[in-house]
N, C-alpha and C positions, 0 to 999 in steps of 0.2 A: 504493500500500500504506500502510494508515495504520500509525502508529508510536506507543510509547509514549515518557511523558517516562524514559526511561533513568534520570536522576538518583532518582528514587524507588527504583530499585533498590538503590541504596549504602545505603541504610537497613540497619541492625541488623534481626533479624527478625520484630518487633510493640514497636507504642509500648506503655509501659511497663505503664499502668494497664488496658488490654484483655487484657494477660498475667497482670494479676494476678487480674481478672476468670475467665478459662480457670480459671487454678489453684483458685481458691477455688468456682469453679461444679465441676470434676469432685469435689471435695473432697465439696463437702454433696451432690451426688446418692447419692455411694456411702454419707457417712453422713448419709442424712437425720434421726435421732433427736440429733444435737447443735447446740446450739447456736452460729454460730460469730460471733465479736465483731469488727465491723467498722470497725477505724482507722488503715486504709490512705491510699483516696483520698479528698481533701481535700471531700467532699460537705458539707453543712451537711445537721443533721435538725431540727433546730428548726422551726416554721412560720411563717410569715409574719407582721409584727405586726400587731397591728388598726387601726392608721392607714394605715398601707401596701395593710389589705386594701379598709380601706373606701374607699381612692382608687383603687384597681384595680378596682371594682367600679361606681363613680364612673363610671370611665373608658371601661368595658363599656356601663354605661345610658347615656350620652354619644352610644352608636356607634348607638344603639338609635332614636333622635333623628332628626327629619329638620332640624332649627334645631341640633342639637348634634355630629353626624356631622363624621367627618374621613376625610377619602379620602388623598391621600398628602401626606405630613407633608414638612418639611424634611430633604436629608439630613445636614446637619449636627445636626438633632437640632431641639426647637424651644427658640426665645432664653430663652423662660419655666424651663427646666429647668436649660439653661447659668446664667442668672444666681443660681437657688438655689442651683449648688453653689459657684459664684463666693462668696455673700456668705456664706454657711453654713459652706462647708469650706474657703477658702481664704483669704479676708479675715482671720477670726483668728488666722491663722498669720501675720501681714502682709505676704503676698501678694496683687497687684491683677492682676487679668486682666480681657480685653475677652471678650465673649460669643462673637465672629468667632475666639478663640482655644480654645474648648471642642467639642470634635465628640463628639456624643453618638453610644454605637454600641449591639451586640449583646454585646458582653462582651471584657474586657482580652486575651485568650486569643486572637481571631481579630484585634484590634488589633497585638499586638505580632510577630504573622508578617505584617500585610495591609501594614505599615508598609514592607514591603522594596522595595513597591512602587517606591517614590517614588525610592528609591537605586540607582547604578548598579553592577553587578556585580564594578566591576571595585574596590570599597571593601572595606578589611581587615577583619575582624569579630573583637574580641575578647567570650570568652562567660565566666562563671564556671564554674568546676569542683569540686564537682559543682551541678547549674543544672537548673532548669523544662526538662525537655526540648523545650517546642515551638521555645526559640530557635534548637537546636541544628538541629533535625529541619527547619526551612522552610526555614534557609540550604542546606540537603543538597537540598532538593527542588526547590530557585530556580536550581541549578546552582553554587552559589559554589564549591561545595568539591570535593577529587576524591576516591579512594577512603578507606573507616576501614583504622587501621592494628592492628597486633596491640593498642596500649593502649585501644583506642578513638577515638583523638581522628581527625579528619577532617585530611585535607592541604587548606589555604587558609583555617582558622580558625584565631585563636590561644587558647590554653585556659588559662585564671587557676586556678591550685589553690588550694582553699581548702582547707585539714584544719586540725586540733586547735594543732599545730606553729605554723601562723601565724596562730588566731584566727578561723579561716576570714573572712581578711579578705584580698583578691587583692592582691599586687605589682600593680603600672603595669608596661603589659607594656615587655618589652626591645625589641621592635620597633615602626616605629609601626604604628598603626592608626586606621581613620573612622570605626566604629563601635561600640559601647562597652555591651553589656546589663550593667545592674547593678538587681539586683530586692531591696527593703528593705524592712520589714523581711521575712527572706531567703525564700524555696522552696528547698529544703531544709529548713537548715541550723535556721530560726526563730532568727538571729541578727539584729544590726542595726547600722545604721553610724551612727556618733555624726558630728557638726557638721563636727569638724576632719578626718573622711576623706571627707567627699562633698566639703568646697574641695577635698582636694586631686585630688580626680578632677575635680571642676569645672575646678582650673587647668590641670590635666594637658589636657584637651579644649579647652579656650581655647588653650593653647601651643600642641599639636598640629593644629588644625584640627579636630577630631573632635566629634564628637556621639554623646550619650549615649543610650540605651534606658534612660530609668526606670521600673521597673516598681513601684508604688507599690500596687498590688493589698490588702496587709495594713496598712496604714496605720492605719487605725480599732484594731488592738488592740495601739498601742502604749503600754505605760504607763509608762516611764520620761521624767520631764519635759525630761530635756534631750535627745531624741530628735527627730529633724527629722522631719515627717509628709510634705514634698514638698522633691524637688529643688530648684523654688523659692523654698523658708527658704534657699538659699545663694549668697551676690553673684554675678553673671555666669552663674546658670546659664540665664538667659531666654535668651542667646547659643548657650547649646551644649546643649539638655537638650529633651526629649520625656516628655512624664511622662504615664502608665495609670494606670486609677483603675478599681474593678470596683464593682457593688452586688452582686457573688455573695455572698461573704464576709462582708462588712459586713453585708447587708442581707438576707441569705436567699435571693438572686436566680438561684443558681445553676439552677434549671427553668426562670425570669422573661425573663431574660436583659440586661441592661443595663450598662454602663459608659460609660468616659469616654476620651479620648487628648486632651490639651493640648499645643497646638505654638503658642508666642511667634512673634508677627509679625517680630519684629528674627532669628527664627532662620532663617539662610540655608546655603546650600551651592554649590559651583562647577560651573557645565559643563566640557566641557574645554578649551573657549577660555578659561575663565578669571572665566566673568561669573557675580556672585552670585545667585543665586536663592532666594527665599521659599521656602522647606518646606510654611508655612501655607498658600500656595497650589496646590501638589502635592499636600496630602494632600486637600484642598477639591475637586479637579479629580478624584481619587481616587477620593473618596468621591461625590461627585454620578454618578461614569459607573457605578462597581462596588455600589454600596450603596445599597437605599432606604429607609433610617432604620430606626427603630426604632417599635415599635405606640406610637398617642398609648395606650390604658390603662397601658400596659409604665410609659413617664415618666409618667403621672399617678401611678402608683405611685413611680416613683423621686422625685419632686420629694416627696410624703407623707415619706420619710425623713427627711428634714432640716426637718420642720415640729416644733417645740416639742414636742409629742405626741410625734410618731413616731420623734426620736431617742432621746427617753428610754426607750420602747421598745427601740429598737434595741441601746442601749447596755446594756439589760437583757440582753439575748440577747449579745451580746459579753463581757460579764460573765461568765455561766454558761459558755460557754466558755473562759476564761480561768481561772476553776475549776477547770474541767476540765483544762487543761496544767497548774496547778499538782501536782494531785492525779497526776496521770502523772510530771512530773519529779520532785516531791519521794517518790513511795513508791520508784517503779525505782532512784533515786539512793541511798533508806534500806537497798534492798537490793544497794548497792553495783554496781549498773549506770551508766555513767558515760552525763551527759546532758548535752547541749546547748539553748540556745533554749527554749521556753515562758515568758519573762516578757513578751517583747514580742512575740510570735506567736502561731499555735494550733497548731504544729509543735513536734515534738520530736527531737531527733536525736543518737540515743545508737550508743555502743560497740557491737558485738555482740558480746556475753560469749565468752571462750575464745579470741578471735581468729579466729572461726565468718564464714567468705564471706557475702555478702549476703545471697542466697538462698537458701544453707543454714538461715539462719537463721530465713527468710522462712518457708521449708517447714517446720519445727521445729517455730515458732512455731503456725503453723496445726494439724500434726498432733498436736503435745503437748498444746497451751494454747487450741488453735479462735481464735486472734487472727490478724487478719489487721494487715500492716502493711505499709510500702512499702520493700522492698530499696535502700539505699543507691547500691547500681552501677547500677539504673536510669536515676541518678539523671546518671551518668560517673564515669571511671576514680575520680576522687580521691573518690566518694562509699561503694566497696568496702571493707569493714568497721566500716560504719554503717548504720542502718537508722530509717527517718522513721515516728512515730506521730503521728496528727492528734487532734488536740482538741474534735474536731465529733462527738464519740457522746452518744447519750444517759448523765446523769451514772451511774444503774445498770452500764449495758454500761462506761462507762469502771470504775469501782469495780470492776466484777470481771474486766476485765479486768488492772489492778494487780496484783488477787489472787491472778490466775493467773500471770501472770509472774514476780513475786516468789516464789514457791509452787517453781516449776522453777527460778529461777535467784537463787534469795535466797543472801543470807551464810548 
């Protein structure tokens, strides 16, 4: 008799953003004559830039070729792509990495659940709260944890509250733990962690034994200068730290599909006799058996990114976005709606006026004002009475969506 995996059954009852999807599809069927404003899930609408395109296209008449054709690629990605983002996005941070240390994939999102691979089940997992749901959802589906309780939180994961109160910056948990997701600047929250709290989560994982899950996904729209772009701007973290890196966000790639995961050669971990082992070479053994690469046009586009051209394009498109959060936190905030993050993210993350549940708000929101945006408890328990607007609309749809919501919920 075949059986299923049981563990998917502990899930909550639909991940977060295909609920929100339901709600806002039965919404406009029944009113198809409005318009509804979409700045929920974190999608990018902007288009692809023209160095990017013209390398994508490159990369298509390439396949087209019988001198220029590539049939299957490296699965760690190929050296050519590793070393641009090496000297491009990490060298100026003064950070040096070896090309055997970059695995180029499919995107940070199936990276940072594929990674549990490599770890044995029986390691502690601390998550932030409220957090990117997949970290939560893959440890539920890998078997780590056992049933959710009345608050949410799963038995065998330990849960960091972030709220208003402490900065949404997590306590070092009280018990220990081997596993450590900490995603900067934030999902959610659009906060970020300065210099002196990633040492001390660095030291905290060096004392402990622990390794971190850096999820470095929004990096590129940091613009406070004394912001660290990677866990490795920080001493010792080559020792205990795994760092994601996306071109969704950055780069428009979110249809495209491409990212990055960096694991340092010196980072190891124990069997249970006792003997250290490479990561680097787990994730390597990993990825060659489970993955096979990524399309060469996909990285002739991505490596275009980071070409003179194509960043300054891209940085144009990250710009307009960041516009965009500004003009979301500073109106919501003029009309005395209290907001979080959008200086160094494309996330917003405010109060829900009145002291209104998540999804009350969520639904309000939509049937008042046609704005869609993403319920804070989606998000976990500590994200209930907040609610996340993203920075990715077009700049009209963001301007009137402002208009609407200050309109309902102005001073």
């Amino acid at each position: 008799m075949v059986k299923v995996n049981e563990h998917y059954l502990k899930l909550k009852a639909g991940y977060l953003f295909p609920e929100i999807g339901r709600r806002v599809k039965a919404y406009s069927e029944s009113h198809p004559d409005i318009k509804v404003i979409r700045l929920g899930i974190g999608d990018v609408t902007r288009p692809l830039v023209p160095a990017v395109i013209e390398a994508f296209h490159q990369g298509v008449d390439d396949m087209a070729n019988g001198e220029t054709f590539h049939g299957y690629g490296p699965e760690q990605g190929y050296e050519w792509l590793a070393k641009v983002v090496i000297d491009k996005a990490y060298k100026p941070l003064g950070v040096e990495l070896k090309a055997s240390e970059v695995f180029i994939s499919d995107g940070s999102k199936c990276d940072t659940s594929n990674i549990l691979d490599i770890f044995g089940l029986d390691n502690r997992v601390a998550i932030c709260d409220p957090v990117y749901p997949v970290y939560n959802d893959t440890n539920v589906m890998l078997g780590r944890t056992g049933e959710v309780d009345a608050r949410g939180y799963y038995s065998g994961l330990v849960y960091l509250p972030c709220v208003a109160e402490n900065n949404f910056t997590p306590a070092f948990p009280e018990e220990p733990v081997d596993l450590i997701y900490l995603c900067y600047p934030n999902n959610p929250t659009g906060t970020v962690a300065s210099r002196e709290q990633l040492q001390g989560w660095v030291d905290y994982a060096l004392a402990n034994d622990a390794v971190i899950l850096f999820d470095a996904a929004y990096e590129a729209f940091i613009t406070e200068p004394d912001i660290p772009h990677s866990i490795y701007e920080i001493p010792g973290a080559r020792k205990c730290a795994i760092e994601f890196r996306s071109f969704s966000k950055t780069a428009g790639f979110t249809g495209v599909r491409c990212g990055l995961t960096v694991i340092p050669e010196e980072l190891t971990a124990k069997t249970a006799s006792g003997e250290r082992i490479k990561l680097n070479a787990l994730w390597n053994r990993r990825q060659t058996t489970k993955f096979n690469g990524v399309s060469f046009p996909v990285q002739k586009a991505a490596a275009a990114v980071y070409s003179d051209e194509g960043w300054a394009q891209v940085q144009g498109v990250i710009d307009y976005y960041m516009e965009n959060a500004r003009i979301i936190r500073e109106g919501l905030g003029q009309a005395g709606i209290t907001c979080f993050g959008g200086v160094s993210a494309p996330y917003i993350w405010l109060k829900t006026p009145q002291g209104m549940a998540s999804w009350d708000f969520f639904d309000k929101l939509l049937n008042e004002c046609h704005v869609v945006g993403t319920p804070g408890s989606g998000f976990g328990p500590s994200g209930e009475g907040y609610f996340r607007l993203s920075a990715f609309g077009g700049r009209e749809n963001v301007q009137e969506a402002v208009k609407r919501i200050c309109g309902k919920w102005g001073k």
